[in-house]
C-alpha positions in Angstrom: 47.7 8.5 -61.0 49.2 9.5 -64.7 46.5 11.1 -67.0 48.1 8.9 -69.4 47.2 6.4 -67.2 45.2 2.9 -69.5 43.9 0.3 -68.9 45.8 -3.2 -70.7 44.9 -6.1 -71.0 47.6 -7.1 -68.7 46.1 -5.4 -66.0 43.0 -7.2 -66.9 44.5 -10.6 -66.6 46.0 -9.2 -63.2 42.8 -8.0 -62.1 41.1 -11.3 -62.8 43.8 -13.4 -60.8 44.4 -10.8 -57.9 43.0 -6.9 -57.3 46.3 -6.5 -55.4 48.5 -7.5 -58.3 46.8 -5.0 -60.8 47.2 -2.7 -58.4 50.7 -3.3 -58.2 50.9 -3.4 -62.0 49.2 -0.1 -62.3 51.4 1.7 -60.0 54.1 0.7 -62.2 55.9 -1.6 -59.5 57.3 -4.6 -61.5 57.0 -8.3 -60.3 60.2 -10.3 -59.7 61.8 -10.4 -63.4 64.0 -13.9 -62.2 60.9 -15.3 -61.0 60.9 -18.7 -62.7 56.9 -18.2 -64.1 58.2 -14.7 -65.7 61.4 -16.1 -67.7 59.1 -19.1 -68.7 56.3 -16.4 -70.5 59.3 -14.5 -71.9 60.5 -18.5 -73.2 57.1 -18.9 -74.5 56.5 -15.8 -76.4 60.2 -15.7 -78.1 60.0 -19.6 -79.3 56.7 -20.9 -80.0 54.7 -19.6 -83.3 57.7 -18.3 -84.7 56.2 -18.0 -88.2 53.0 -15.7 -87.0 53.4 -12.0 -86.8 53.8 -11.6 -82.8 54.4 -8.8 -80.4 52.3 -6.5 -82.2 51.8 -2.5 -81.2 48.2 -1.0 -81.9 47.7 2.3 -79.6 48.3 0.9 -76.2 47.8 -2.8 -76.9 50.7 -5.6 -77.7 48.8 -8.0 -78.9 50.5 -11.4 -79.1 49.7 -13.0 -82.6 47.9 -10.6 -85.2 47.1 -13.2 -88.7 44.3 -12.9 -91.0 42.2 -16.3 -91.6 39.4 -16.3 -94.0 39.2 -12.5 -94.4 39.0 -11.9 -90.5 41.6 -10.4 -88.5 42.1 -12.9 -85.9 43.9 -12.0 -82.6 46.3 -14.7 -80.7 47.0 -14.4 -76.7 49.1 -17.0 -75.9 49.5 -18.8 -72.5 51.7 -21.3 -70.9 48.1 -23.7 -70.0 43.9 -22.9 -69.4 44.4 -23.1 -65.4 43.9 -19.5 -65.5 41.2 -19.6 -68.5 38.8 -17.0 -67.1 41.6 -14.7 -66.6 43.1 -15.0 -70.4 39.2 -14.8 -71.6 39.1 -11.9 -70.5 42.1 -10.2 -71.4 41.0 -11.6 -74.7 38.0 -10.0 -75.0 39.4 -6.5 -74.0 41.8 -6.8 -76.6 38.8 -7.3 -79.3 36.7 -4.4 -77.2 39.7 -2.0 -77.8 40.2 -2.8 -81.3 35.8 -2.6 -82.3 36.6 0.9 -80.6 39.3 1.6 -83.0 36.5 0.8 -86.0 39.1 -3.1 -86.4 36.7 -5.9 -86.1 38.3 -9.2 -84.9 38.0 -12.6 -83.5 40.2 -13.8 -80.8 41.9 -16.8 -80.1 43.3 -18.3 -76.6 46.3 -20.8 -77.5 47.7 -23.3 -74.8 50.6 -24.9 -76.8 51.9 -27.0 -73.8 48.4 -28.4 -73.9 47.8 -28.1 -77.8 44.6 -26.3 -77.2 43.1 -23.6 -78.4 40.1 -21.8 -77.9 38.2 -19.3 -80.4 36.6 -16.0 -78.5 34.0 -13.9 -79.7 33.1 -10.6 -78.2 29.4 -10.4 -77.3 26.9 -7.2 -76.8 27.0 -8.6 -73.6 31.2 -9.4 -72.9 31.5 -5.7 -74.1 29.4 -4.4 -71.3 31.7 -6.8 -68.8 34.8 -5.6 -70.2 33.3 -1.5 -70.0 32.2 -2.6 -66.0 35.9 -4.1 -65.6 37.4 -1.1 -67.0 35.6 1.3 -64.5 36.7 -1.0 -61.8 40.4 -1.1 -62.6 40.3 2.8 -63.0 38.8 3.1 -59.3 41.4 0.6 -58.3 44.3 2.6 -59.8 43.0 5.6 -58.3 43.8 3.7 -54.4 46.5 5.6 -52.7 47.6 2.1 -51.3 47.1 -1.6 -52.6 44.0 -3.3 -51.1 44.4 -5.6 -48.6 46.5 -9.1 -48.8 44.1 -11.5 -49.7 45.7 -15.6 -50.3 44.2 -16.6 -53.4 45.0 -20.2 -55.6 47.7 -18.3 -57.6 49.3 -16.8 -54.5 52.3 -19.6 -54.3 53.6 -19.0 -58.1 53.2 -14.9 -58.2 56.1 -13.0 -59.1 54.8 -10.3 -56.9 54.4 -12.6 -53.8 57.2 -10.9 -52.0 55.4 -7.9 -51.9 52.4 -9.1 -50.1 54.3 -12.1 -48.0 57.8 -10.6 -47.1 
């Protein structure tokens, strides 16, 4: 594995959904980019909150919305719905964990816009502790010489990676 190797908050998501999948992301093997799922998040993230700051770069993070609300940096991830809630949660909260490391202190917001929802997150003493225990994990994961095992999980039928694990 790359000493430059970090942990994102994409691999978080993945990690949440599907060890496999992370591991896959890790290693730097790309899901099917004409998978229907993929060009819909790329549809998503050029068209909808056009008039926020998106697609922003802070060290290794690309955060989705940056804005600033009532003096408070507030951090947008946006999805295509909540199905996968516990997944975006936590990508969410890394996100804010990376940016208190960074001395930036920020609240974050989960935004479903197919659903018109939107949920405020705030990271806890205990969420960063979860986020640190997630990080280790995905390290030792990356560190694998081979993905773990095929496991069929809920998300299994609309991954863009399920030709590497069903072919």
């Amino acid at each position: 594995m790359n000493e430059d190797f970090h942990v994102t908050g994409t691999l978080m998501w993945y990690y949440k959904i599907c060890r496999r999948e992370a591991w896959l992301m890790a290693h730097q093997i790309l899901p099917d980019e004409d998978d229907a799922n993929v060009d819909y998040g790329r549809f998503l993230h050029e068209h909808v909150y056009r008039r926020e700051k998106k697609e922003v770069t802070v060290g290794h993070l690309k955060l989705d919305i940056v804005k600033a609300s009532n003096q408070q940096v507030v951090i947008g991830e946006v999805k295509k719905s909540s199905a996968a809630s516990e997944s975006s949660r936590t990508q969410l909260l890394f996100y804010l964990y990376e940016l208190k490391q960074m001395g930036i202190s920020a609240i974050g917001e989960l935004r479903y816009p197919e659903e018109r929802g939107k949920e405020t997150v705030v990271l806890t003493d205990d969420e960063e502790q979860r986020i640190e225990d997630l990080k280790r994990n995905i390290y030792e994961l990356a560190q694998l010489p081979n993905p773990p095992k095929v496991e069929k999980v809920k998300w299994c039928k609309n991954c863009a990676y399920r030709e590497s694990c069903w072919a």
